[in-house]
N, C-alpha and C positions, 0 to 999 in steps of 0.2 A: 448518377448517384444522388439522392435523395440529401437534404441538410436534420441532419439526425436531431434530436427533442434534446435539449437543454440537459446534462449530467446534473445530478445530486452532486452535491459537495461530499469528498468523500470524508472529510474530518467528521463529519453528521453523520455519515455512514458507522462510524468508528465508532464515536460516542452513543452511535443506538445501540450498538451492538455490547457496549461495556455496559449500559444500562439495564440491558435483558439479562447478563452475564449474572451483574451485580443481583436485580432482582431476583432469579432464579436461585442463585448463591445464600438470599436473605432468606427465600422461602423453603428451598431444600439446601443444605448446602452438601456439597462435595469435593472432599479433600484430592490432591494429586497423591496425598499418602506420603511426599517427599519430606529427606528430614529436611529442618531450616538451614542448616551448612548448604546442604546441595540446592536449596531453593537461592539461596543467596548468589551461590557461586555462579549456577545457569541463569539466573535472574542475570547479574551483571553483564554477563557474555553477551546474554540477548538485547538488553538495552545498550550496548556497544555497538552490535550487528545493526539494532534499528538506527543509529544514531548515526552509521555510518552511510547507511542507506539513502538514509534522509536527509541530514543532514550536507553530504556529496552534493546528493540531488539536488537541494535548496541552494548552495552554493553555484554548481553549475549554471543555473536556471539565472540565476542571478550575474554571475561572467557573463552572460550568454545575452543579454538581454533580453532576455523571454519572458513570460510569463508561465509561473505552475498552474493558473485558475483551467480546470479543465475545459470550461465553457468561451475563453478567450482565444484570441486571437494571436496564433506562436508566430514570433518574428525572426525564428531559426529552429532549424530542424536538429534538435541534442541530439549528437553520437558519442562524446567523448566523457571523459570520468565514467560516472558509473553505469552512463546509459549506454559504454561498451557491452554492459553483461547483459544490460537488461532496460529494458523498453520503457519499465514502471518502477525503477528504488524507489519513488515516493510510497506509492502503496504496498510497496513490499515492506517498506519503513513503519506506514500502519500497522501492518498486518502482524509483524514481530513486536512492536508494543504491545497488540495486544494478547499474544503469546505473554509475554514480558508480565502484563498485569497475573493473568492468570497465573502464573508461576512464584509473583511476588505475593498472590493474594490465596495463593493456594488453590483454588478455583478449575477444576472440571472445567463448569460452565465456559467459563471464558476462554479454555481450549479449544472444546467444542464449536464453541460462535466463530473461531477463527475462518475456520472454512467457508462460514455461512460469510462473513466479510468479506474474503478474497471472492468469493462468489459473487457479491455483491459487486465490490468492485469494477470485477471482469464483464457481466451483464448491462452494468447500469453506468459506469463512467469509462472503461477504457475501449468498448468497442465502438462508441459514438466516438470519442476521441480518435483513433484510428480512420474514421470516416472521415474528420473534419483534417487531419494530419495528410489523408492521403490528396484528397480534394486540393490541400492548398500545395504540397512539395510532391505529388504524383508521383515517376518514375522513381527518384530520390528516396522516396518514403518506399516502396515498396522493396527497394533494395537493400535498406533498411531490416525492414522487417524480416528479411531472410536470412540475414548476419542473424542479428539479434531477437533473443526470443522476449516473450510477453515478461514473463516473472524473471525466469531463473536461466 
């Protein structure tokens, strides 16, 4: 197995992707049509779900002695908290922020880009990572991965 090309930072991945949102937003804009009660209320939920996500996660990572820098070197292989359900709360944590924006900002756009994110994500940082994961914890990692799925 090959030593996979350096990930993007996914936080940059996030903030392009709220930039295009934003600009596309300034140049055409498009309402979700939701009233502001029900933007409000699903707004909080989803910044809750992100916060939980990531927040877990960042905790974890931090028990754990580890590092979250995708490009670094993990000095324990996360199973427990949130990485029971899932491989990536961190990026799932993005991903629902920026749900989260588009929902506080009204924003189509920033719906839309969501996927283009999580896409991004899954292409460009988590399957290098999964190389570099399985390379150092081998057997371990891959038993892993059969528990627990990528996202969800």
């Amino acid at each position: 197995m090959s030593t996979p090309r350096r990930s993007p930072q996914p936080p940059l991945l996030f903030v392009g992707c709220l930039l295009v949102g934003w600009g596309l937003g300034f140049i055409h804009p498009l309402s979700l049509g939701l009233p502001p009660a029900v933007r409000l209320v699903l707004g909080a939920m989803l910044l809750l779900l992100a916060g939980i996500h990531g927040g877990w996660g960042l905790l974890t990572f931090k028990r754990m002695g580890t590092t979250p820098e995708p490009n670094g070197v993990a000095s324990a292989l996360l199973t427990s908290g949130p990485f029971r359900w899932s491989r990536n709360p961190l990026y799932l944590g993005l991903s629902l922020l920026l749900v989260w924006l588009g929902v506080l900002l009204d924003s189509a756009w920033m719906l839309w880009l969501t996927p283009v994110l999580v896409l991004l994500l899954d292409r460009l940082v988590i399957v290098r990572e999964e190389i570099r994961l399985h390379a150092q914890f081998g057997q371990e990692y891959l038993a892993y991965t059969r528990r627990v799925r990528r996202w969800l």
